[in-house]
C-alpha positions as CSV (number, residue, x, y, z in Angstrom):
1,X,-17.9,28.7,3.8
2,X,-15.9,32.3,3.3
3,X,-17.0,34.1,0.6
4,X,-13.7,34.0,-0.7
5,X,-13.7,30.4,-1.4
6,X,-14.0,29.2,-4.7
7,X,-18.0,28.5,-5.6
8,X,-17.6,25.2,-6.1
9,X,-16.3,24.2,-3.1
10,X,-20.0,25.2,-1.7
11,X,-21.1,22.2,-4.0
12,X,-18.2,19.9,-2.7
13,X,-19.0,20.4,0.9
14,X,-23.0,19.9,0.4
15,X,-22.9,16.8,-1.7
16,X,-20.2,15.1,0.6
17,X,-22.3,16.4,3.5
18,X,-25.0,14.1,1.7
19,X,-22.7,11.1,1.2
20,X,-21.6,11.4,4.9
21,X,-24.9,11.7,6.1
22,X,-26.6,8.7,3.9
23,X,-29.2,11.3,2.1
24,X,-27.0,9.9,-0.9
25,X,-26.6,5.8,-0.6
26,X,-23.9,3.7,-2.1
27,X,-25.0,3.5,-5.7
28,X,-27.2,6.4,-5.8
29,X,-26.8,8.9,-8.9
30,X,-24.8,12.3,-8.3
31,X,-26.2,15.4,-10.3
32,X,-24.7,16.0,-13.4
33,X,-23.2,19.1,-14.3
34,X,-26.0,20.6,-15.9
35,X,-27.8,19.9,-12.7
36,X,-25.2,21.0,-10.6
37,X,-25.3,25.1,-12.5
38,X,-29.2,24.7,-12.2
39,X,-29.4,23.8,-8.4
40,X,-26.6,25.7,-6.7
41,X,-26.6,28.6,-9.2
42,X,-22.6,27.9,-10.8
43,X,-21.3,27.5,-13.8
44,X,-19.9,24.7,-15.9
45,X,-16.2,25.0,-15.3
46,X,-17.4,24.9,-10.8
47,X,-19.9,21.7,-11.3
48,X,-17.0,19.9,-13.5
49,X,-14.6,20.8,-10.9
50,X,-16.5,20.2,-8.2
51,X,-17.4,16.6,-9.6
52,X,-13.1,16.0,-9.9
53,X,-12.5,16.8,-6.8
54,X,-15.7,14.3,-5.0
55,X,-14.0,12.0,-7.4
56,X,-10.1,12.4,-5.9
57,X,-11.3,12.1,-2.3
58,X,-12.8,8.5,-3.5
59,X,-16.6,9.3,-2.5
60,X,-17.6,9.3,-6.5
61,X,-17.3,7.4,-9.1
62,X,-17.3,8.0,-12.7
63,X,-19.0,6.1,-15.1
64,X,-18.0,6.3,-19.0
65,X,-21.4,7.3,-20.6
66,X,-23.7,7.0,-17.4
67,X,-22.4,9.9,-15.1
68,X,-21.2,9.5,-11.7
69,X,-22.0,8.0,-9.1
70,X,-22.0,7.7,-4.9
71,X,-19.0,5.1,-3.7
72,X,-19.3,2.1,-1.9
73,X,-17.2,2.7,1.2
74,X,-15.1,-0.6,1.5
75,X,-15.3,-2.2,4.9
76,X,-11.9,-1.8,6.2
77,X,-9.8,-5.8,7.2
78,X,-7.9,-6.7,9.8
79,X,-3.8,-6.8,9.0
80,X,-2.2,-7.4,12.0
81,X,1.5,-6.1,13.1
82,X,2.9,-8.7,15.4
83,X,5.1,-6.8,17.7
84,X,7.0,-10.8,18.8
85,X,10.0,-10.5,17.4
86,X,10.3,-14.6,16.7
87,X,7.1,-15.0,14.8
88,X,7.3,-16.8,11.7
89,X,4.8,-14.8,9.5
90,X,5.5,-11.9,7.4
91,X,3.7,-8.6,7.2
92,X,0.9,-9.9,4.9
93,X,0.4,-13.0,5.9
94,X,-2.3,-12.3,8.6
95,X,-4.3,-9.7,5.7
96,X,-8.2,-10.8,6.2
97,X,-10.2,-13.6,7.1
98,X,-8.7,-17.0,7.5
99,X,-9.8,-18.4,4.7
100,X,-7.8,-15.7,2.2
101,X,-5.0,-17.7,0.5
102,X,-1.8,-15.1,0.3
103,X,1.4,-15.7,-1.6
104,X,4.3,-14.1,-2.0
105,X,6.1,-13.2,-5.5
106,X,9.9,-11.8,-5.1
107,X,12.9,-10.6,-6.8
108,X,15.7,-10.0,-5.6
109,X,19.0,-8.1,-7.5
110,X,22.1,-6.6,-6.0
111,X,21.9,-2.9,-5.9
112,X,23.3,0.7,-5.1
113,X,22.2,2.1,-1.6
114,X,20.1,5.1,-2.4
115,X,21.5,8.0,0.6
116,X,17.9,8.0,2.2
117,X,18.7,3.6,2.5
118,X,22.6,4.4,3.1
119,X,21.4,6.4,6.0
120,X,18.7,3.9,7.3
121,X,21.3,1.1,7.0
122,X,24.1,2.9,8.5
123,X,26.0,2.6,5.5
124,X,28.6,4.8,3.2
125,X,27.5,6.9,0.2
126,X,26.6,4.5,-3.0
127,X,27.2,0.9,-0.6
128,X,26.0,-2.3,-2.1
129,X,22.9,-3.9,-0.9
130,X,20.7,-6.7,-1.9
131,X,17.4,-5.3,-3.1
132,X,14.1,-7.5,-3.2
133,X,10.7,-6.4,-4.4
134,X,7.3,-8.4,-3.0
135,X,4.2,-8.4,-4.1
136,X,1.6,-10.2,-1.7
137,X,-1.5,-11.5,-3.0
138,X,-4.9,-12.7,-1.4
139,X,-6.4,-14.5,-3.4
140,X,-4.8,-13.9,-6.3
141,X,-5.2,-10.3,-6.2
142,X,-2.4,-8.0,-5.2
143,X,-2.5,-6.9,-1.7
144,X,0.6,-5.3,-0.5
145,X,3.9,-4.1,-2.1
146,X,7.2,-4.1,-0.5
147,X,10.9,-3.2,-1.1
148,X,13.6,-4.6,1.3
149,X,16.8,-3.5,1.3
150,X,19.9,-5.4,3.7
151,X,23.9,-4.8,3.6
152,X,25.6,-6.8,0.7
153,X,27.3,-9.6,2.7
154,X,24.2,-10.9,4.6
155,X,23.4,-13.1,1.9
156,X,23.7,-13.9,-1.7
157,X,20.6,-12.3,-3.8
158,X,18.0,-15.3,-4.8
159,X,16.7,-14.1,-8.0
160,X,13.2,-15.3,-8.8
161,X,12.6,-18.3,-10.6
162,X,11.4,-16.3,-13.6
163,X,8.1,-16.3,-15.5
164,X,5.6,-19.3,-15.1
165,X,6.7,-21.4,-12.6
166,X,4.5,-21.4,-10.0
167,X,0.9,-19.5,-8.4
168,X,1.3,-15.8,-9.2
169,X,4.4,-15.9,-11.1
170,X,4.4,-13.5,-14.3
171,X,5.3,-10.1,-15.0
172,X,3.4,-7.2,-12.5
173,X,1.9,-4.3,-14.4
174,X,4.2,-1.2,-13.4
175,X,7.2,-3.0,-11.8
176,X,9.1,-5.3,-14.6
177,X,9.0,-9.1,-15.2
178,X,11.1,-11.8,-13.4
179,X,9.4,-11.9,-10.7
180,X,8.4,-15.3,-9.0
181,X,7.4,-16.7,-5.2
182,X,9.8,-17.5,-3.6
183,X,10.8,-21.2,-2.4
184,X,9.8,-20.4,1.1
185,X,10.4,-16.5,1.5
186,X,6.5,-16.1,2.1
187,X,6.3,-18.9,4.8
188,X,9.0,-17.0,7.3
189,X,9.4,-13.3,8.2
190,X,12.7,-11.2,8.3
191,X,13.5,-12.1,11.5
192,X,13.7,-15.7,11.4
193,X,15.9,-15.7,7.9
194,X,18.2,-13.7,9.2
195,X,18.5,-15.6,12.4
196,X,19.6,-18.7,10.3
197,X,22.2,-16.3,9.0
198,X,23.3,-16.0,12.8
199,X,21.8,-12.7,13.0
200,X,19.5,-11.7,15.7
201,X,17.1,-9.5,15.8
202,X,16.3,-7.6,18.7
203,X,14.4,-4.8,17.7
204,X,11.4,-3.7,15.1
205,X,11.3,0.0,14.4
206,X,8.3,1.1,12.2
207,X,7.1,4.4,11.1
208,X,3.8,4.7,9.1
209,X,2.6,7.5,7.2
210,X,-0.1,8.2,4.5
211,X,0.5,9.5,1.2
212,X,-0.4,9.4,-2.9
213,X,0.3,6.7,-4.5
214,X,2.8,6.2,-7.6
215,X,1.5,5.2,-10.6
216,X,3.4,1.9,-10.9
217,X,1.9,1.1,-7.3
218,X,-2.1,2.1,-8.6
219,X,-1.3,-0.1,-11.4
220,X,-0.2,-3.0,-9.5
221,X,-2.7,-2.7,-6.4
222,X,-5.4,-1.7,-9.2
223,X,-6.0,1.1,-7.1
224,X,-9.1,3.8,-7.5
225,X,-9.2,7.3,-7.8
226,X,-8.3,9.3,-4.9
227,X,-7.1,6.1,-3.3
228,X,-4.2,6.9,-0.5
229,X,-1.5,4.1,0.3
230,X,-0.2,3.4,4.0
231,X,3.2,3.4,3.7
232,X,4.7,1.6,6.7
233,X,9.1,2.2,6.7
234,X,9.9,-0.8,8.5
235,X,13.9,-1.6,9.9
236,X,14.8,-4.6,11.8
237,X,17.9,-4.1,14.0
238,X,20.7,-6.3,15.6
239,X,21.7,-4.3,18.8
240,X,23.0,-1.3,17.6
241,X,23.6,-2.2,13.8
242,X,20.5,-2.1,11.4
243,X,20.3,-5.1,9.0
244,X,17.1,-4.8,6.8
245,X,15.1,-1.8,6.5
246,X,12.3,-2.2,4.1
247,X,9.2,0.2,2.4
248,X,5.6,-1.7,2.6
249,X,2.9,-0.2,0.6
250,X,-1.2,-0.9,1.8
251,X,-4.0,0.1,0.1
252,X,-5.2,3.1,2.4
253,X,-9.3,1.8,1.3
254,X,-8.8,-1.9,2.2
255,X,-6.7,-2.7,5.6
256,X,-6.2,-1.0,8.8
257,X,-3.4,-1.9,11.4
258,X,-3.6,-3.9,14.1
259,X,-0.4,-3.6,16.4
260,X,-0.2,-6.3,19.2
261,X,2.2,-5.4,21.7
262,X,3.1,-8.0,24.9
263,X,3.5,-6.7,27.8
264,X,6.0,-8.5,30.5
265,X,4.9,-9.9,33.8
């Protein structure tokens, strides 16, 4: 470490070094401040800091009136990105082991292309579009988050069927009520609506990046500290015309992607 690093990064890099290495187990108590100025010779302000920043990169936890504590790493599911541009499952539906139970809430409102949307959509400055905000859940508990956005004229919005009428209806913490699952939205992916609109799809253009989650999205995903989300920009095109482009949010500490691609004989 220079020596013109901050001091308490000296006590970041050896207590992660612990984590990393398994001197510290999942569970096991981190020294508290006082014990941090005692050991590595630094003063209150470098422990506490020190302890906020374990804490932001998710390797501690912090618990009210007990100190903090090592993180249990998470193991990591399968969510697989079919790369068959006629299967009938959305993104979330192949989140986990088989025997997770994932539906689908959705609401959908007419809306005012954004220019970042405008330009993924090909459109004009301030075009209408239909908007429709997912959330998947597993289980019951919120999974995935996702924003689609398609040129007003594809089809009417379907609002949700509002609050208390079926699995996982009810307001979600961060995003507004009205939300509700959807008839049969859950059960087929973008593709195949749109083909019943007489639109084909012919290509599935992804991009996937990290980044920090808002604090609507740790609300709803219920999130931990230091948490990242994979945010996968996701456009489904017709030829040369985009007709959906949508913004998927993962929890960064629960999935990884699987991306099947078929190759031709």
């Amino acid at each position: 470490m220079a020596t013109s690093d901050p001091v308490y990064l000296r006590v970041v890099a050896d207590i992660r070094r612990q984590i990393v290495d398994g001197s510290l187990l999942p569970g096991a108590p981190v020294p508290s401040r006082a014990q941090l100025t005692r050991k590595y010779g630094v003063g209150e302000t470098a422990a506490r800091h020190a302890l906020r920043v374990l804490a932001a990169e998710g390797l501690i936890v912090g618990r009210v009136g007990s100190g903090h504590y090592v993180r249990a790493q998470p193991v990591l599911l399968p969510l697989h990105r079919w790369r068959l541009h006629d299967h009938h499952v959305p993104f979330a539906a192949d989140a986990g082991p088989d025997d997770v139970r994932v539906t689908c809430d959705r609401r959908s409102e007419p809306a005012t292309a954004t220019p970042d949307i405008a330009q993924r959509l090909r459109l004009g400055g301030y075009a209408p579009v239909t908007r429709t905000h997912y959330v998947f859940r597993g289980d019951g508990r919120p999974i995935q988050l996702s924003t689609s956005y398609e040129p007003a004229g594809l089809g009417e919005p379907v609002p949700g069927p509002g609050l208390g009428s079926g699995p996982g209806s009810g307001p979600v913490p961060g995003l507004g009520p009205g939300f509700g699952p959807g008839p049969d939205e859950h059960h087929r992916g973008p593709a195949a609506r749109l083909a019943a609109l007489g639109i084909k799809v012919t290509e599935i253009v992804e991009q996937v990046r990290t980044r920090v989650p808002q604090p609507a999205e740790s609300d709803t995903l219920a999130l931990s500290a230091g948490v990242h989300v994979l945010h996968v920009e996701r456009t489904h095109w017709a030829g040369d015309r985009p007709v959906e482009t949508s913004d998927i949010v993962i929890p960064g500490d629960r999935f990884r992607l699987i991306y099947t691609h078929p190759v031709q004989s």
